[in-house]
C-alpha positions in Angstrom: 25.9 36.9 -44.9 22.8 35.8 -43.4 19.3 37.7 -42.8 16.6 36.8 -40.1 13.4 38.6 -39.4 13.0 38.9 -35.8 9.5 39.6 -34.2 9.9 42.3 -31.4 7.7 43.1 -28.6 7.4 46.5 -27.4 8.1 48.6 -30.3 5.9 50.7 -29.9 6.9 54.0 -31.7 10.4 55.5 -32.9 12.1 55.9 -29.7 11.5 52.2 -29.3 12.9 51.5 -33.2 16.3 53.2 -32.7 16.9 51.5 -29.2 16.2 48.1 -30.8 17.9 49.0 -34.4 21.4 50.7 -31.7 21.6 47.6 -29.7 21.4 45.4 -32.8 24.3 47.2 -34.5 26.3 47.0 -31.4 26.6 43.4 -32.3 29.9 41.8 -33.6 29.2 41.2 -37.2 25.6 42.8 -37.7 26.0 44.8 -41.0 22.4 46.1 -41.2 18.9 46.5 -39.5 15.4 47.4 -40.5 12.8 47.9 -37.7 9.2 48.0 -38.5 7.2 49.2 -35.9 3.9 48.3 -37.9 5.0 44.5 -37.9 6.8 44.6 -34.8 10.1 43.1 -36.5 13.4 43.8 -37.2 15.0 42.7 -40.3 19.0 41.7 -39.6 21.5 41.1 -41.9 24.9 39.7 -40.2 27.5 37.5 -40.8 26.9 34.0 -39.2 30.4 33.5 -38.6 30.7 36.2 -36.7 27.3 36.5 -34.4 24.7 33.9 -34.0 20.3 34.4 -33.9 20.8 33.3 -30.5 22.9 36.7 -29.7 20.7 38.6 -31.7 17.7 37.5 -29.4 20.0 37.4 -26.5 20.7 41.2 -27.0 17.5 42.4 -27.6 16.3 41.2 -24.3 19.2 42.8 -22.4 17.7 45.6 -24.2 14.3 45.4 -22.8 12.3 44.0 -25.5 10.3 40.4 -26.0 12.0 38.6 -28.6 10.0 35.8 -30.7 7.9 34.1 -27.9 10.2 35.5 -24.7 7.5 38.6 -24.3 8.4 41.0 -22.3 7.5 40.8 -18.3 5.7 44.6 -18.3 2.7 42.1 -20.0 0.3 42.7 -23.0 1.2 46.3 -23.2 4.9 46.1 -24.3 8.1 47.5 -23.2 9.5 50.5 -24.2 13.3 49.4 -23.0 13.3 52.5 -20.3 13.7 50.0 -17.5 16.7 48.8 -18.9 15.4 45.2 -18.4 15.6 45.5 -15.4 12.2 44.2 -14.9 12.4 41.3 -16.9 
């Protein structure tokens, strides 16, 4: 089992936190997530056999949401995923 902290763009209130914490556990072998909207991260526990950071980050961005330094297209002001990523 294997944990990352992932910074996240676009979190912006709770909506935002269980869109990034749904698509995280929709991932083969995440096991648990923690999003803090106050330091824009989420907190993943998975098992690296099954999944990968690379799929985490991967995921996230189908979701709509800046991952690391891949910010969001929408600019400064953040993303709240209802574009789908569609945008990005």
């Amino acid at each position: 089992m294997q944990t990352e902290i992932l910074t996240v763009f676009g979190v912006n209130g709770e909506g935002c936190a269980a869109k990034v914490t749904n698509a995280l556990k929709t991932v083969n072998g995440v096991r648990d997530v923690t999003v803090s909207i106050a330091g824009s991260n989420a907190t993943v526990q998975f098992d690296e056999n099954l999944t990968s950071s690379q799929e985490l980050n991967a995921t996230l961005l189908r979701a709509g949401y800046g991952v690391n330094s891949a910010k969001p297209a929408h600019g400064s002001g953040g993303c709240c995923g209802g574009c789908g990523g569609k945008n990005h």
